[in-house]
C-alpha positions as a Markdown table, in Angstrom:
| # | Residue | x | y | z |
|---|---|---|---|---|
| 1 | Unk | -46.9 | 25.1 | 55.0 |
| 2 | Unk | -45.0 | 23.8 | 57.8 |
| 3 | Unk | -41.1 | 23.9 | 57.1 |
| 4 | Unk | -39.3 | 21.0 | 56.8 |
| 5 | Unk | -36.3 | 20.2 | 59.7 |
| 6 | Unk | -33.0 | 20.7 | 58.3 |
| 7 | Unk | -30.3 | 18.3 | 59.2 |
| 8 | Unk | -27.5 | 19.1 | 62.2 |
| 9 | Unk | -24.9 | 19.2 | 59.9 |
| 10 | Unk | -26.6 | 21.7 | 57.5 |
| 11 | Unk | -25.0 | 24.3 | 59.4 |
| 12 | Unk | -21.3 | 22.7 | 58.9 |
| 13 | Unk | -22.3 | 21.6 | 55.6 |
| 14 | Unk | -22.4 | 25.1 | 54.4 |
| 15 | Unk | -19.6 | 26.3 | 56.2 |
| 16 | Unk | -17.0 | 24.1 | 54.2 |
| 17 | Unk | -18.4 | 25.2 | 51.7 |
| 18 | Unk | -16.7 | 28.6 | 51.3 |
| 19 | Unk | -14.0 | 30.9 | 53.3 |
| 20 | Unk | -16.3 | 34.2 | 53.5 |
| 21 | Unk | -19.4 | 34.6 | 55.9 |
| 22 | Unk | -22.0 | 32.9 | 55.0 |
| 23 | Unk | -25.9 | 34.2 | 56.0 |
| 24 | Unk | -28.8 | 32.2 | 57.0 |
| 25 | Unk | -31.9 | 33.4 | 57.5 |
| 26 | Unk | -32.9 | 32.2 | 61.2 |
| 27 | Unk | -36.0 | 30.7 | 60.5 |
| 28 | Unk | -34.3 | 28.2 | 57.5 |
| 29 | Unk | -32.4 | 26.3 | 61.2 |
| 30 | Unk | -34.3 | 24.5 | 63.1 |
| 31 | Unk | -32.6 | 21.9 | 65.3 |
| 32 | Unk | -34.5 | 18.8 | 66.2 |
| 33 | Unk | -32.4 | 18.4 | 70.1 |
| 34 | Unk | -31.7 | 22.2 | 70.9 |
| 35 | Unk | -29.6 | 24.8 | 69.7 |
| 36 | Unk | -26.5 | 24.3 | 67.4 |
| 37 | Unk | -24.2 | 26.4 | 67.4 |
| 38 | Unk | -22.9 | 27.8 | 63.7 |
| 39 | Unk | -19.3 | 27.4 | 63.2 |
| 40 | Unk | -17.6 | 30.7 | 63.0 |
| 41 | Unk | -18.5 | 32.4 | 59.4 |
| 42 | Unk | -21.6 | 31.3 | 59.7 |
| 43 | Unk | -24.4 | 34.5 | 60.6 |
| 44 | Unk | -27.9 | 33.7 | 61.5 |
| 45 | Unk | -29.8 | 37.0 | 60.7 |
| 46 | Unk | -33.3 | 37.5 | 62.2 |
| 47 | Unk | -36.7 | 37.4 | 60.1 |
| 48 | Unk | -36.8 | 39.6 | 57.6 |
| 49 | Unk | -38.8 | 40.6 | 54.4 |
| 50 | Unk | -38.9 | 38.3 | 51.3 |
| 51 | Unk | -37.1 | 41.1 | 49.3 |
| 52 | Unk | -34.3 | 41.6 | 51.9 |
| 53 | Unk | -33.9 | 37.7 | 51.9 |
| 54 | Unk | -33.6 | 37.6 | 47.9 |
| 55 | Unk | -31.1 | 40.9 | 48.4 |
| 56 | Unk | -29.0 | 38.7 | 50.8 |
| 57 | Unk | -29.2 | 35.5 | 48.8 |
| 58 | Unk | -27.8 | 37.3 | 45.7 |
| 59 | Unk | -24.2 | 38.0 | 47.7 |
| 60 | Unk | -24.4 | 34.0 | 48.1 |
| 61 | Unk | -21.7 | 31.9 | 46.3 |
| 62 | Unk | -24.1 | 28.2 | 46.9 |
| 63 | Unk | -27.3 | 27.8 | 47.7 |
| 64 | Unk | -28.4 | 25.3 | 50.1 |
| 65 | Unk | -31.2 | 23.1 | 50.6 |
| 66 | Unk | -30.4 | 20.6 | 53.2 |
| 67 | Unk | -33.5 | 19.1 | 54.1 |
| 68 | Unk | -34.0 | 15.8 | 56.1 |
| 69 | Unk | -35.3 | 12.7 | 54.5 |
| 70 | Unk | -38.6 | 11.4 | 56.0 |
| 71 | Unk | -41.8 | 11.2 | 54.3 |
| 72 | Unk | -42.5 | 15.0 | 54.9 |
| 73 | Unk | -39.7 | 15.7 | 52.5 |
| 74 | Unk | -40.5 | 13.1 | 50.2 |
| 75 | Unk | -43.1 | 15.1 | 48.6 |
| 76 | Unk | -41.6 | 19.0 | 48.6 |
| 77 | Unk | -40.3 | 21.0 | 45.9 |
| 78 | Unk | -38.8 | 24.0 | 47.8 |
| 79 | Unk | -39.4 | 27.3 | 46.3 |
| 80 | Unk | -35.6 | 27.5 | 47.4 |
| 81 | Unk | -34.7 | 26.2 | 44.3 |
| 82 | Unk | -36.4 | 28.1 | 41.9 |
| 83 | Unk | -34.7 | 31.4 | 43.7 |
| 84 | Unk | -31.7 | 30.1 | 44.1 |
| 85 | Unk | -31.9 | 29.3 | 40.3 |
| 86 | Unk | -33.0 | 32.5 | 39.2 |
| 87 | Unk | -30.4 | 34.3 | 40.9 |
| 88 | Unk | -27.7 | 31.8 | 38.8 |
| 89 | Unk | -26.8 | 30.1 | 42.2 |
| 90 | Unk | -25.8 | 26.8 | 42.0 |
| 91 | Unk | -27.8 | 24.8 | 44.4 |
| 92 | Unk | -25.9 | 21.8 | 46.9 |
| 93 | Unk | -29.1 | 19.7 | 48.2 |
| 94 | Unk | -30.2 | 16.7 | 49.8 |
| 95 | Unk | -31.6 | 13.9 | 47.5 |
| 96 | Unk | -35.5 | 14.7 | 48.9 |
| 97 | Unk | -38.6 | 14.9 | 47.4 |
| 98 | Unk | -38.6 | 17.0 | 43.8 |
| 99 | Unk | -34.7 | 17.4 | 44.4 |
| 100 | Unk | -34.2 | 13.9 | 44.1 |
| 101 | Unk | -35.2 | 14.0 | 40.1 |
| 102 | Unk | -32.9 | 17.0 | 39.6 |
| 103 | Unk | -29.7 | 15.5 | 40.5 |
| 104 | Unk | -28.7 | 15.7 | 36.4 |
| 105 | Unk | -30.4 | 19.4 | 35.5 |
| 106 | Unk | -27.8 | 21.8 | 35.7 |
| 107 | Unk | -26.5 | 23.8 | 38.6 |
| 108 | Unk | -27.6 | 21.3 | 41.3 |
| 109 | Unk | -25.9 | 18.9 | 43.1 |
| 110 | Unk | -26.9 | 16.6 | 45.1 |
| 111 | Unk | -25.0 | 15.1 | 48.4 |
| 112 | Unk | -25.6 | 11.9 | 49.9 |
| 113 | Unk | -24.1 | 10.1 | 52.7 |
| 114 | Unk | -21.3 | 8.5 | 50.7 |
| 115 | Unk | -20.6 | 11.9 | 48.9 |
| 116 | Unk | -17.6 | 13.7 | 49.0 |
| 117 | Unk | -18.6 | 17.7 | 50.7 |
| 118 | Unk | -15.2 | 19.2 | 49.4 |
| 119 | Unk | -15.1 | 18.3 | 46.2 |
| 120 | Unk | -19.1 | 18.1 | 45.1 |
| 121 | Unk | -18.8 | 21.9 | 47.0 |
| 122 | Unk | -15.7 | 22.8 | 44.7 |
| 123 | Unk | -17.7 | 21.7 | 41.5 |
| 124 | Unk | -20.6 | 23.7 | 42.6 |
| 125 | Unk | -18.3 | 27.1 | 43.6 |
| 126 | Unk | -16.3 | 26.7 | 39.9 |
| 127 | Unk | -19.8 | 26.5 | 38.1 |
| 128 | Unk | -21.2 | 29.5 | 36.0 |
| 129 | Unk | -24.6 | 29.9 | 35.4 |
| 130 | Unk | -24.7 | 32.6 | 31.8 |
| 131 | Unk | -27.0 | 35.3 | 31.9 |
| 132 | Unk | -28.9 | 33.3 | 29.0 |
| 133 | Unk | -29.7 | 30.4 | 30.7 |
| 134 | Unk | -30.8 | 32.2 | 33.8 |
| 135 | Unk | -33.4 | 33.9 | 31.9 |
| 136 | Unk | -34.3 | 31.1 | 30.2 |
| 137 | Unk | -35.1 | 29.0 | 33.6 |
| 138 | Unk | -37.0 | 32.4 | 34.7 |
| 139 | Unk | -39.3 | 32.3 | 31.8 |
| 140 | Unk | -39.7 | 28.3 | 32.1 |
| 141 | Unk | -40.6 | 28.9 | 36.0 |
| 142 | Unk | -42.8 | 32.0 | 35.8 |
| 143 | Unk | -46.3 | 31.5 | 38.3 |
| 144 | Unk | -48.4 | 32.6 | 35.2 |
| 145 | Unk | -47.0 | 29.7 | 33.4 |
| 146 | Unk | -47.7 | 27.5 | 35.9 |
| 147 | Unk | -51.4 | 28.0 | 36.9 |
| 148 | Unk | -51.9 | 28.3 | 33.3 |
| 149 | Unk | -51.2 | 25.0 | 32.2 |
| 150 | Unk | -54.1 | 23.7 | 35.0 |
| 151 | Unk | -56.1 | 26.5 | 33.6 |
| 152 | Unk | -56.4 | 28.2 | 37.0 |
| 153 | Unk | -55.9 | 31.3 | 36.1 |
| 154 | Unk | -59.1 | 31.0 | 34.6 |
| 155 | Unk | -61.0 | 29.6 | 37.1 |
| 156 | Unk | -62.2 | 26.6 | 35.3 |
């Protein structure tokens, strides 16, 4: 699956977004006109394995999903969210594809042009996701569940 472009400002966009260094995988920044540089306590670490990525994404304060809108994005739901929700992050996003229709479940917000960064960030940094409903979105997100309601799992 060929990863979406993320915007220019997705870099800065996270950076206001907290005081502390902030870690993105290098393969998550892809610049359409060259190379953009991240602003200062942003660290762009090298590939690495899915379980080192989750490790790293669990000392996140806000997930991001910054994706471009074009008719690529219109149609993804990034696997993004669902481990950025598992891990109780709250997720800033675009309004792109799947994201679009989650701009009212909890933990996400969603920015558009007209939005305000600071303070949609500040909500997002003040939330709390409860140990209850984190386990209740893994169990409602779970693979098995998933292929089993089209019965795949089955192979019919």
């Amino acid at each position: 699956m060929a990863m979406a472009e993320i915007d220019n400002v997705a870099p800065y966009f996270y950076s206001d977004a907290r005081e502390r260094p902030g870690i993105v995988p290098r393969t998550q920044v892809r610049v359409a006109h060259g190379r953009l540089p991240p602003p200062a306590n942003i660290k762009l670490l090298p590939e690495c394995s899915h379980a080192s990525a989750i490790a790293a994404m669990a000392t996140f304060s806000v997930g991001l999903i910054p994706f471009k809108l074009n008719r690529l994005t219109a149609s993804v739901d990034p696997i993004k969210y669902y481990e950025y929700r598992a891990l109780g992050l709250p997720v800033l996003c675009t309004r792109f594809g799947e994201m679009a229709l989650r701009d009212k479940e909890p933990g996400v917000w969603i920015l558009d042009e007209d939005s305000d960064l600071r303070k949609t960030t500040a909500q997002a940094l003040a939330s709390r996701s409860d140990r209850s409903a984190v386990e209740q979105f893994r169990e409602a997100h779970r693979w098995a569940g998933r292929f089993a309601a089209v019965d795949l799992l089955n192979g019919e």
